[in-house]
PQR file of N, CA, C, O and H, with PARSE charges and radii, in Angstrom:
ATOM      1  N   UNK A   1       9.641 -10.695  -6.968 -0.4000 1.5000
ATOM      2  CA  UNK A   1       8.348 -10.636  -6.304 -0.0000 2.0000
ATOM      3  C   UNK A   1       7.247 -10.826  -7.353  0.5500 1.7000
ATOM      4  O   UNK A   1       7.352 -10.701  -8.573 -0.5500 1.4000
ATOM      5  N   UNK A   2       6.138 -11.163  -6.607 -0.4000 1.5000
ATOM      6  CA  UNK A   2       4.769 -11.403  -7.912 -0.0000 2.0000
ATOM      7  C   UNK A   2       3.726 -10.485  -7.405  0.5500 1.7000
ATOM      8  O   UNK A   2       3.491 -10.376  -6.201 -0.5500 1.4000
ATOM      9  H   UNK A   2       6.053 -11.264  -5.616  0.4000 1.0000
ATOM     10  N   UNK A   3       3.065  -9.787  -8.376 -0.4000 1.5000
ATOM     11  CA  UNK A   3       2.273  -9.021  -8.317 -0.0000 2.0000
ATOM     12  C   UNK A   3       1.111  -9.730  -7.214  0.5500 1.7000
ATOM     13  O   UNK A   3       0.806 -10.905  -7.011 -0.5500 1.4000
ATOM     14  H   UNK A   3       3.256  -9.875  -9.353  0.4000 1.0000
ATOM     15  N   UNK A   4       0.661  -8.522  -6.656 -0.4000 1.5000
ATOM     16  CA  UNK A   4      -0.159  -8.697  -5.394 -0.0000 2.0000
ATOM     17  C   UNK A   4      -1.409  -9.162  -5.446  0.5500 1.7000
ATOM     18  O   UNK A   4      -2.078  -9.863  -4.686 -0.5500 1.4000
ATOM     19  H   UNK A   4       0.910  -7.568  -6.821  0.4000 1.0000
ATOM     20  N   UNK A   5      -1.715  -8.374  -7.027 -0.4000 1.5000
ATOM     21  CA  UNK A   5      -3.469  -8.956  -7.466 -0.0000 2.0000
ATOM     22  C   UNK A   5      -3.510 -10.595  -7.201  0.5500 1.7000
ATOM     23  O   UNK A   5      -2.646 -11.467  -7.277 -0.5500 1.4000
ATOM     24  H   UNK A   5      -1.172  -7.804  -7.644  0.4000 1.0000
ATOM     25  N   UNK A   6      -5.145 -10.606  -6.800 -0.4000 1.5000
ATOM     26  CA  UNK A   6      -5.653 -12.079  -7.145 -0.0000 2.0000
ATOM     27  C   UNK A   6      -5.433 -12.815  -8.160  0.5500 1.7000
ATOM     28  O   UNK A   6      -5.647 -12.159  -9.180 -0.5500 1.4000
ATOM     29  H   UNK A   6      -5.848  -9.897  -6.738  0.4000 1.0000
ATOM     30  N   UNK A   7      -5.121 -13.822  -8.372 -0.4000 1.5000
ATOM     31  CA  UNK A   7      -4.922 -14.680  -9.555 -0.0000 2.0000
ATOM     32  C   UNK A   7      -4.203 -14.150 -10.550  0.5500 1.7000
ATOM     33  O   UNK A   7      -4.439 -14.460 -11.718 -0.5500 1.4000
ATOM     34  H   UNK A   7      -4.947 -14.355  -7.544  0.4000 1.0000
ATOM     35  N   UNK A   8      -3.062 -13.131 -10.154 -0.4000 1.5000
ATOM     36  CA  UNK A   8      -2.120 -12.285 -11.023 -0.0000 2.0000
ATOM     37  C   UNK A   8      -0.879 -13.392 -10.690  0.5500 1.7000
ATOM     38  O   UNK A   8      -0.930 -13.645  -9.487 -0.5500 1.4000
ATOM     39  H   UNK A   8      -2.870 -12.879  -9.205  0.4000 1.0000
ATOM     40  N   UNK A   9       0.225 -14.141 -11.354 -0.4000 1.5000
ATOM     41  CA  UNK A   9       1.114 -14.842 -11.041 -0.0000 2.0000
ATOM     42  C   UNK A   9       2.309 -13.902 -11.914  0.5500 1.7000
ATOM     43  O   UNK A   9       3.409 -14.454 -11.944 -0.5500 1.4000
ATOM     44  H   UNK A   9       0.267 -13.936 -12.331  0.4000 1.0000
ATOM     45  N   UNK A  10       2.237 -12.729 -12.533 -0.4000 1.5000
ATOM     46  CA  UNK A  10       3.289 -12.352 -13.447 -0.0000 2.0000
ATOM     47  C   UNK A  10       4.045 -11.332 -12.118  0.5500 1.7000
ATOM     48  O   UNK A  10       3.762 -10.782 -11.054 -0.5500 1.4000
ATOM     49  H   UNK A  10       1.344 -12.281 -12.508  0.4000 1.0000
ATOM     50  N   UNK A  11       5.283 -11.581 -13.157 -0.4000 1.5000
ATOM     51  CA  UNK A  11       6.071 -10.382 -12.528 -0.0000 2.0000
ATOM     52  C   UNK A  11       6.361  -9.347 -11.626  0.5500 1.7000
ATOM     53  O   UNK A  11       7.223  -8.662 -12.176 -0.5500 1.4000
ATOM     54  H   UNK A  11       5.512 -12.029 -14.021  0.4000 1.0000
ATOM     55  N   UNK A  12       6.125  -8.939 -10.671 -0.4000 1.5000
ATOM     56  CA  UNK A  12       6.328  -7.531 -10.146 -0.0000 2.0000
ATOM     57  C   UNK A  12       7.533  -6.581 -11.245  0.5500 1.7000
ATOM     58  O   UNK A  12       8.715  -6.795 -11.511 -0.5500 1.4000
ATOM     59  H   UNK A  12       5.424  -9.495 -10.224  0.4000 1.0000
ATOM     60  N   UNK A  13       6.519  -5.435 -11.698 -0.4000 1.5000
ATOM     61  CA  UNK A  13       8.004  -4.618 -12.214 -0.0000 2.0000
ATOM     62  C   UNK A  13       7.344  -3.367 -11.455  0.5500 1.7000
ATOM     63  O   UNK A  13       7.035  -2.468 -12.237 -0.5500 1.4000
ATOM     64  H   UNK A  13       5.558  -5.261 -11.482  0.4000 1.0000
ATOM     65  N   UNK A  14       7.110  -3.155 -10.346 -0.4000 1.5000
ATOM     66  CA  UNK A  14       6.684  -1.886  -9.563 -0.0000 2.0000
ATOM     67  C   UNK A  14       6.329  -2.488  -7.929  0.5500 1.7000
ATOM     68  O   UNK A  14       5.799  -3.464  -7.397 -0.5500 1.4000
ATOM     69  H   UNK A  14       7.361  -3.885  -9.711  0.4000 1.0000
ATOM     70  N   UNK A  15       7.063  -1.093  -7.524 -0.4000 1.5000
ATOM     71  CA  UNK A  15       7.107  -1.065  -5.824 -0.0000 2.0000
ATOM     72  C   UNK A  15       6.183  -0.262  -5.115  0.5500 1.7000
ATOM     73  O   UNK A  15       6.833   0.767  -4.931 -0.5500 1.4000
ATOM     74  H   UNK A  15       7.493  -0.300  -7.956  0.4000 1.0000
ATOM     75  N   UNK A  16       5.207  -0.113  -4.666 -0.4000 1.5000
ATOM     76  CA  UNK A  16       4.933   1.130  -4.100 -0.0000 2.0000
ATOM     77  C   UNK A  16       4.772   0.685  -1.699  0.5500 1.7000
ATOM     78  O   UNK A  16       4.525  -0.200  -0.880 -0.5500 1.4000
ATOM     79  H   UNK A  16       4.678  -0.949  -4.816  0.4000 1.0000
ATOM     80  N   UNK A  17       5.147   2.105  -1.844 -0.4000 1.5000
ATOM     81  CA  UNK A  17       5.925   2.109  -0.297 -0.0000 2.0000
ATOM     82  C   UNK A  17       5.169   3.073   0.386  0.5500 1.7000
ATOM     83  O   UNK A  17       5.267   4.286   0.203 -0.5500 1.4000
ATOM     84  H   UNK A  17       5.348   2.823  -2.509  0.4000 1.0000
ATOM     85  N   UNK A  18       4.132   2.309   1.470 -0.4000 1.5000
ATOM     86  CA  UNK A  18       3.823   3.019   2.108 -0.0000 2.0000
ATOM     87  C   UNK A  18       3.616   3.600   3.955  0.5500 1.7000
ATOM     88  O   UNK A  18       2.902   2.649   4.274 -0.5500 1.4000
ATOM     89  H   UNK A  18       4.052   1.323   1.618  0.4000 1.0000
ATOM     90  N   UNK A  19       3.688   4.097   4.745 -0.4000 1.5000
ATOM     91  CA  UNK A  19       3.473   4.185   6.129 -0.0000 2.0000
ATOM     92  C   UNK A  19       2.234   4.179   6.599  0.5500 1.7000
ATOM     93  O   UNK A  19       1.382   5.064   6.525 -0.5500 1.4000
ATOM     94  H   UNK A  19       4.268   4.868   4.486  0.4000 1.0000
ATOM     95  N   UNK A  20       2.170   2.875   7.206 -0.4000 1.5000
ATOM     96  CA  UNK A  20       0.161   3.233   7.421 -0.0000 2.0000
ATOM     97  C   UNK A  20       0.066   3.022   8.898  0.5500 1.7000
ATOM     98  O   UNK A  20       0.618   2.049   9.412 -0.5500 1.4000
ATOM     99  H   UNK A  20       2.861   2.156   7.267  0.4000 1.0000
ATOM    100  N   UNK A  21      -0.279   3.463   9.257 -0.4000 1.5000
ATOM    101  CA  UNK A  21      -0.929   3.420  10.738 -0.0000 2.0000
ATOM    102  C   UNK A  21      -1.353   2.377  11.549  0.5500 1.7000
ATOM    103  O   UNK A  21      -2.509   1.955  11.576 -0.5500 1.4000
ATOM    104  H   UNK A  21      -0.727   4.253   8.840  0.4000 1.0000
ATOM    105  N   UNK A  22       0.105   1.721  12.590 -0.4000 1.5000
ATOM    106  CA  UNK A  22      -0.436   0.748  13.315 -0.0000 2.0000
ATOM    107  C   UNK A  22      -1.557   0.568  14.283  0.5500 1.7000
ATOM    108  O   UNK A  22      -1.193   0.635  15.457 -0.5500 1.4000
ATOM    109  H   UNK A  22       1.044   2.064  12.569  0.4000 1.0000
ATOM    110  N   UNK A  23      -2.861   0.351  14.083 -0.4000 1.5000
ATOM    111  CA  UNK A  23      -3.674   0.331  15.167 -0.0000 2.0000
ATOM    112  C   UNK A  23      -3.833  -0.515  16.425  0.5500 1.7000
ATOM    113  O   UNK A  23      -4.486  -0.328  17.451 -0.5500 1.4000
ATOM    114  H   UNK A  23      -3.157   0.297  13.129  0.4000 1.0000
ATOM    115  N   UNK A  24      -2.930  -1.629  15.976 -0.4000 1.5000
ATOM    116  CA  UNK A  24      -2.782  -3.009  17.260 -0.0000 2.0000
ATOM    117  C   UNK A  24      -1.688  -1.914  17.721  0.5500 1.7000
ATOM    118  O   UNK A  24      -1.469  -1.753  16.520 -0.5500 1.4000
ATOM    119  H   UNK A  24      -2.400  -1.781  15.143  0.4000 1.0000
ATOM    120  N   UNK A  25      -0.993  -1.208  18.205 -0.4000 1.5000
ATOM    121  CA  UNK A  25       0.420  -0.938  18.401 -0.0000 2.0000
ATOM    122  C   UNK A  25      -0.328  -0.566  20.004  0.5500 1.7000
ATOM    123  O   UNK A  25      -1.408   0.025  20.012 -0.5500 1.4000
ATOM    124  H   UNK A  25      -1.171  -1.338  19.180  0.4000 1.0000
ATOM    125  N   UNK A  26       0.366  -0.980  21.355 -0.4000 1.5000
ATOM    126  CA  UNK A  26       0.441  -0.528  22.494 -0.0000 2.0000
ATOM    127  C   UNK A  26       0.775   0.800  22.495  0.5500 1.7000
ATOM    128  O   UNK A  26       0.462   1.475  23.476 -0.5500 1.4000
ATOM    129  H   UNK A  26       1.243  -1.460  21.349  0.4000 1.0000
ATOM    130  N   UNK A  27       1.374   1.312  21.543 -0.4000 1.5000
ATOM    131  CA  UNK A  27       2.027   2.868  21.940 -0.0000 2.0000
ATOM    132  C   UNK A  27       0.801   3.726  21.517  0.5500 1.7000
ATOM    133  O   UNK A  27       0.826   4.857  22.001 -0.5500 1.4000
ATOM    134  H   UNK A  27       1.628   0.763  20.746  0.4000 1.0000
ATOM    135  N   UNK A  28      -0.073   3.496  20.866 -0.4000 1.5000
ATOM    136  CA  UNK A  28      -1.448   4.646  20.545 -0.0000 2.0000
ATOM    137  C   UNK A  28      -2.073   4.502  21.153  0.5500 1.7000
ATOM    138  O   UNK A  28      -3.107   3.888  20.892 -0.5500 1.4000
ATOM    139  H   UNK A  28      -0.094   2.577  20.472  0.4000 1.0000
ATOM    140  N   UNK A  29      -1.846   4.900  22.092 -0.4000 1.5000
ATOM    141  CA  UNK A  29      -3.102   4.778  23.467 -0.0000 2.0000
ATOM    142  C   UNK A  29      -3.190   6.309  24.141  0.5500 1.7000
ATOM    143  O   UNK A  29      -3.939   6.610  25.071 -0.5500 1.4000
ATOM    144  H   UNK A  29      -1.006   5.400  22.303  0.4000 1.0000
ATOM    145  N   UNK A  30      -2.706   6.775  23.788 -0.4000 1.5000
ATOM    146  CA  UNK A  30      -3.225   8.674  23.878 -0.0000 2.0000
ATOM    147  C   UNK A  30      -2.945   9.692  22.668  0.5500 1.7000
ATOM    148  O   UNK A  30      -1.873   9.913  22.106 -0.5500 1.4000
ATOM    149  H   UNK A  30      -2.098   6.530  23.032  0.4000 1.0000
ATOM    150  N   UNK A  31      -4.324  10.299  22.403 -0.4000 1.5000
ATOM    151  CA  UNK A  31      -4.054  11.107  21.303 -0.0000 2.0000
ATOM    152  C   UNK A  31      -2.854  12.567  21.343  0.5500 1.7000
ATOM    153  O   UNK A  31      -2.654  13.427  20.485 -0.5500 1.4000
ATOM    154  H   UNK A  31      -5.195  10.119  22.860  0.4000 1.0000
ATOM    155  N   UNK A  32      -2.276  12.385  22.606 -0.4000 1.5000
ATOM    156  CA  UNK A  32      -1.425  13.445  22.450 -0.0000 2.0000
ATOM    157  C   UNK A  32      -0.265  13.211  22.333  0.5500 1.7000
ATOM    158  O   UNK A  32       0.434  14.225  22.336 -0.5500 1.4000
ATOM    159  H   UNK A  32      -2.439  11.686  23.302  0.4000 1.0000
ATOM    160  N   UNK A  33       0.664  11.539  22.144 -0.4000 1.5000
ATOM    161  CA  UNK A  33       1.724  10.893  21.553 -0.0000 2.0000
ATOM    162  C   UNK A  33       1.393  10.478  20.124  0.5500 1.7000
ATOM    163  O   UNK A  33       0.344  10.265  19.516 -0.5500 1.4000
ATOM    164  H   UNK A  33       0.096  10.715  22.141  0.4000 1.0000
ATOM    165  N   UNK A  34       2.651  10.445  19.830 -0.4000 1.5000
ATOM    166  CA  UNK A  34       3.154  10.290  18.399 -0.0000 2.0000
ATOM    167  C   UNK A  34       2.729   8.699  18.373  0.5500 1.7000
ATOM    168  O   UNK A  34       2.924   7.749  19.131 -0.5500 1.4000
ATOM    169  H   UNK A  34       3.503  10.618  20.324  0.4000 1.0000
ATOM    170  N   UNK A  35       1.699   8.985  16.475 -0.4000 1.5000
ATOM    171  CA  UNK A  35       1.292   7.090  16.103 -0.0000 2.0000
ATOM    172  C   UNK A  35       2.461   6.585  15.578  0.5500 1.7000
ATOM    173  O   UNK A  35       3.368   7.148  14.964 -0.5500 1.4000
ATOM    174  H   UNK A  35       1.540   9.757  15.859  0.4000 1.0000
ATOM    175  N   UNK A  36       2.212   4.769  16.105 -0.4000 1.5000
ATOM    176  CA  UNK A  36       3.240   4.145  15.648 -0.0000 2.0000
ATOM    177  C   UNK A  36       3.050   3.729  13.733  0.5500 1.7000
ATOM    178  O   UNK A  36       2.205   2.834  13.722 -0.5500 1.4000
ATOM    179  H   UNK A  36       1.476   4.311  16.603  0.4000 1.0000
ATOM    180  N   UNK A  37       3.419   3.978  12.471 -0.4000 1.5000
ATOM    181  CA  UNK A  37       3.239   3.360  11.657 -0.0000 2.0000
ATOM    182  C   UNK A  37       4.247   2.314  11.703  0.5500 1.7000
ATOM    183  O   UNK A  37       5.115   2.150  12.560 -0.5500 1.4000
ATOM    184  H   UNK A  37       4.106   4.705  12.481  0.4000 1.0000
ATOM    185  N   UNK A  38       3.924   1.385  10.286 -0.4000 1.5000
ATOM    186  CA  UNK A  38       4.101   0.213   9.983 -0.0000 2.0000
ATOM    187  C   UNK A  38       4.770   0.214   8.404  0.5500 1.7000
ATOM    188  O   UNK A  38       3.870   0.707   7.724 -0.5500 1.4000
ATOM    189  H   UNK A  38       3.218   1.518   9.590  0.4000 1.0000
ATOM    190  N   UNK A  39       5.607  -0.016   7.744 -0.4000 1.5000
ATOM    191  CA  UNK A  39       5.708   0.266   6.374 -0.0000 2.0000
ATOM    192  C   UNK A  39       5.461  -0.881   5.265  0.5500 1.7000
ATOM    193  O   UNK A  39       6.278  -1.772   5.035 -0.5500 1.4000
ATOM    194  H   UNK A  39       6.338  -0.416   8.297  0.4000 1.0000
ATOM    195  N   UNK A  40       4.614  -0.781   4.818 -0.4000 1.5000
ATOM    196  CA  UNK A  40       3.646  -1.843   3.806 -0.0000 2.0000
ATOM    197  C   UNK A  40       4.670  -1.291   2.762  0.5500 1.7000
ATOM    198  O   UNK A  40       5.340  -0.259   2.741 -0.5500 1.4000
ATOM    199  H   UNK A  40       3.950  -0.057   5.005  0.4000 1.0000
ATOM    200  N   UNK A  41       4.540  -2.450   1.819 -0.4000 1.5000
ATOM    201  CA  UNK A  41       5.145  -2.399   0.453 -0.0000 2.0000
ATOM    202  C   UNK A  41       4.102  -3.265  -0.443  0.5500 1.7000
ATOM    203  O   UNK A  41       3.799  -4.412  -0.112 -0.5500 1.4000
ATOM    204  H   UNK A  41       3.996  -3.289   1.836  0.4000 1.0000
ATOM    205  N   UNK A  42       3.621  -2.687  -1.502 -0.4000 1.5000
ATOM    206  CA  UNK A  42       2.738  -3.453  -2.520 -0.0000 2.0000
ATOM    207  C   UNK A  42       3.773  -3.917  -3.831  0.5500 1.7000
ATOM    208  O   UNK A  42       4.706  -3.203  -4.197 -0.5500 1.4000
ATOM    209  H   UNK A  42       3.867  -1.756  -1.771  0.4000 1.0000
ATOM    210  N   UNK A  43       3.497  -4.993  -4.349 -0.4000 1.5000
ATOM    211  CA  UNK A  43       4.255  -5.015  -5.447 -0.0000 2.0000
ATOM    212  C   UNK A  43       3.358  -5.611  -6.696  0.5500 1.7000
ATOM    213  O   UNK A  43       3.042  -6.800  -6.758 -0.5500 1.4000
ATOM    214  H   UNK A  43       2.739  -5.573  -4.052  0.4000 1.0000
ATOM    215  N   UNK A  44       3.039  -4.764  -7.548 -0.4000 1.5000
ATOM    216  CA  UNK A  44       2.434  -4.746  -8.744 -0.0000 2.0000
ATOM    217  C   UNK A  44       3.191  -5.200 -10.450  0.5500 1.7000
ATOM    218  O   UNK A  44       4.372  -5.030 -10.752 -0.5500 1.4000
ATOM    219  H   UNK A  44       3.296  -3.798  -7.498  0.4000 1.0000
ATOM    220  N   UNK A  45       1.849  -5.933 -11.557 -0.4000 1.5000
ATOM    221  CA  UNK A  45       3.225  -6.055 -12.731 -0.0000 2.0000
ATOM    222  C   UNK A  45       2.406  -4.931 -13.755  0.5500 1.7000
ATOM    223  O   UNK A  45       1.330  -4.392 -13.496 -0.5500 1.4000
ATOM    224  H   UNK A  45       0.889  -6.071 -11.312  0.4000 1.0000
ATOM    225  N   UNK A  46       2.984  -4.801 -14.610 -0.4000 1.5000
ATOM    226  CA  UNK A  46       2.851  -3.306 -15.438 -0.0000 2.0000
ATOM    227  C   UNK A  46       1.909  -3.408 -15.407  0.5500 1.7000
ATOM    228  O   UNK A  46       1.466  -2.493 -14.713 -0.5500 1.4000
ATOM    229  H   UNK A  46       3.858  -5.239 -14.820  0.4000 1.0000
ATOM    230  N   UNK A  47       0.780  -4.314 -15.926 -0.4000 1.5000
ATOM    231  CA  UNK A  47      -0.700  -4.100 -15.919 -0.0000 2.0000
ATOM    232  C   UNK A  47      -1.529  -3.367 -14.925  0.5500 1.7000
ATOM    233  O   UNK A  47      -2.191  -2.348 -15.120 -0.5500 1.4000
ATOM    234  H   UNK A  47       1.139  -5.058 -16.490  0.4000 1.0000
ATOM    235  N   UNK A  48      -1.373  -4.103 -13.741 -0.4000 1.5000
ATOM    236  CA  UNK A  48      -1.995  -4.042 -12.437 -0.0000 2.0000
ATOM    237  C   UNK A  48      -1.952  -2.273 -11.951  0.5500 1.7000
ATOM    238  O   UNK A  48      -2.805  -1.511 -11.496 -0.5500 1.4000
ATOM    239  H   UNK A  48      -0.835  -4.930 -13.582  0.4000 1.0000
ATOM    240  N   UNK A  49      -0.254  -2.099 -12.380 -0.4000 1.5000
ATOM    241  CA  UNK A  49      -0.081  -0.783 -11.945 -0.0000 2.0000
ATOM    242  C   UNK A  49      -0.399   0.112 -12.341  0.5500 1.7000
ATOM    243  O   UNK A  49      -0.800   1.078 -11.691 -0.5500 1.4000
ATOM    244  H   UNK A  49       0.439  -2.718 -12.749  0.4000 1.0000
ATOM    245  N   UNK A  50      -0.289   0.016 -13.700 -0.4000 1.5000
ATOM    246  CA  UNK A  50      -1.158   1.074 -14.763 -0.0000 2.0000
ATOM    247  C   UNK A  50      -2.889   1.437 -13.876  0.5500 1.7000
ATOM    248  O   UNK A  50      -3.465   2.455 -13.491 -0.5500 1.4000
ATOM    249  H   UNK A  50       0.037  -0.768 -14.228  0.4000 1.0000
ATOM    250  N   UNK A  51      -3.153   0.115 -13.878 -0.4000 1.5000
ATOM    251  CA  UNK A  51      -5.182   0.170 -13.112 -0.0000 2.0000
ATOM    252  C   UNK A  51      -4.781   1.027 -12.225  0.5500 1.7000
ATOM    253  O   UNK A  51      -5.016   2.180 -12.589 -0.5500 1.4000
ATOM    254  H   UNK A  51      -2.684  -0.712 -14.191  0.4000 1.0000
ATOM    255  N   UNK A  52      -4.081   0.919 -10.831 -0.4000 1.5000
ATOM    256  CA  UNK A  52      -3.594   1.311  -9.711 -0.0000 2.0000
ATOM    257  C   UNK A  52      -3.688   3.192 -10.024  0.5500 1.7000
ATOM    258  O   UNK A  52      -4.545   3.953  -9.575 -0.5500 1.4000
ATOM    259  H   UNK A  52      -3.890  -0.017 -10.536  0.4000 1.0000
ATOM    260  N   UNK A  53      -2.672   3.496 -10.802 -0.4000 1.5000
ATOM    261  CA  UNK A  53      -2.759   4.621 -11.006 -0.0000 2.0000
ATOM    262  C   UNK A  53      -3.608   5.335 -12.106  0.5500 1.7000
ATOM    263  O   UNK A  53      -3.261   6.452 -12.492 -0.5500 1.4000
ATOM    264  H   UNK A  53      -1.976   2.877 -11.167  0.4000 1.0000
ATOM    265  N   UNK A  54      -4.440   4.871 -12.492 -0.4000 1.5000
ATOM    266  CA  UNK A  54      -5.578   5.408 -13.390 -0.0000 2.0000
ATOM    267  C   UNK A  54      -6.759   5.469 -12.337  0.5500 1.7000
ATOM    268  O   UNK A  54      -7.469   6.325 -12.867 -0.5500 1.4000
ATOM    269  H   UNK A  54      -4.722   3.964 -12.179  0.4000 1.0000
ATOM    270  N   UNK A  55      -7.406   5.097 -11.185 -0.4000 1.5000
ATOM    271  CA  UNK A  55      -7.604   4.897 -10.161 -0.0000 2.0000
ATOM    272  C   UNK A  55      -7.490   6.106  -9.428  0.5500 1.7000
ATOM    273  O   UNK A  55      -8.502   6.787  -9.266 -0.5500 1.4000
ATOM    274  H   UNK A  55      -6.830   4.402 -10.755  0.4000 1.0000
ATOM    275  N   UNK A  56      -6.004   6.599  -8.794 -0.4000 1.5000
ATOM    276  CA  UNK A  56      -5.383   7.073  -8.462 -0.0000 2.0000
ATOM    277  C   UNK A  56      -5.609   8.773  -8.847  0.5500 1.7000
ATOM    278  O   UNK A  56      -6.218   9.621  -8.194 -0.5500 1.4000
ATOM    279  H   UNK A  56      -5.181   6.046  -8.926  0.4000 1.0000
ATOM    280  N   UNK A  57      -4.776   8.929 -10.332 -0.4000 1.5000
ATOM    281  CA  UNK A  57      -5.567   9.909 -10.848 -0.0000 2.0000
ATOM    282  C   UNK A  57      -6.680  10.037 -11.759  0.5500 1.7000
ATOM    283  O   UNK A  57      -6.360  10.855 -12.622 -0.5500 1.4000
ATOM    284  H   UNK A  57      -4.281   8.241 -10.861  0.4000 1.0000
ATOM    285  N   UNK A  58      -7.871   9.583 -11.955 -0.4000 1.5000
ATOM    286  CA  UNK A  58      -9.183  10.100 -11.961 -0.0000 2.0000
ATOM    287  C   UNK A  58      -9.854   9.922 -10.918  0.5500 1.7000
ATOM    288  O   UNK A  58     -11.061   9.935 -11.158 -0.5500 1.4000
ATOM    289  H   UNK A  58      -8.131   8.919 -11.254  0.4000 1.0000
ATOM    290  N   UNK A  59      -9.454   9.667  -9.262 -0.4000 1.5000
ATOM    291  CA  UNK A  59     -10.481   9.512  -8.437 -0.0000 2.0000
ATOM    292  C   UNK A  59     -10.894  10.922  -8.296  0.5500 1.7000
ATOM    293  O   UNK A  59     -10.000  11.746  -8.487 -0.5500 1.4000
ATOM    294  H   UNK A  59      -8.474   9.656  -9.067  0.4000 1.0000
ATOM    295  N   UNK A  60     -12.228  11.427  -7.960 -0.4000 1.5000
ATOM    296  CA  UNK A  60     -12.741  12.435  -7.480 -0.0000 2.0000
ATOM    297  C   UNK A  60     -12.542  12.637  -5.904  0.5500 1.7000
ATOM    298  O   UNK A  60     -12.352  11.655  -5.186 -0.5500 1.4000
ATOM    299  H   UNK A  60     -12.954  10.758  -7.804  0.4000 1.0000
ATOM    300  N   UNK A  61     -12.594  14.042  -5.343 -0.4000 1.5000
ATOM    301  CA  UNK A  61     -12.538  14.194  -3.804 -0.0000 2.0000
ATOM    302  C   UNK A  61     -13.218  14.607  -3.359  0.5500 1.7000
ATOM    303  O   UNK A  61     -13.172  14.727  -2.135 -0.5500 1.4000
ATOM    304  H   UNK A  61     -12.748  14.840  -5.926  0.4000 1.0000
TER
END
């Protein structure tokens, strides 16, 4: 795989896996059923990922 960044053509050496929340999905149509997610996968190369998680942990909340 190749890293996800713009105009990044190197390597993927990192996966990250996530469940995000289908909003087109027919099944979320009442807040008292269970949302449908979707499972995204990003694939980053050492550089990119390093940014990613420096990002990550120094964001403020």
């Amino acid at each position: 795989m190749i890293c996800i960044k713009k105009d990044c053509n190197n390597q993927a050496s990192a996966k990250v896996c996530e469940d995000v929340l289908d909003v087109n999905s027919s099944e979320n149509k009442w807040v008292t059923e269970e949302p449908t997610y979707k499972k995204v996968s990003l694939y980053y190369c050492k550089k990119h990922f390093q940014e990613v998680i420096d990002v990550l942990t120094t964001s403020k909340n």
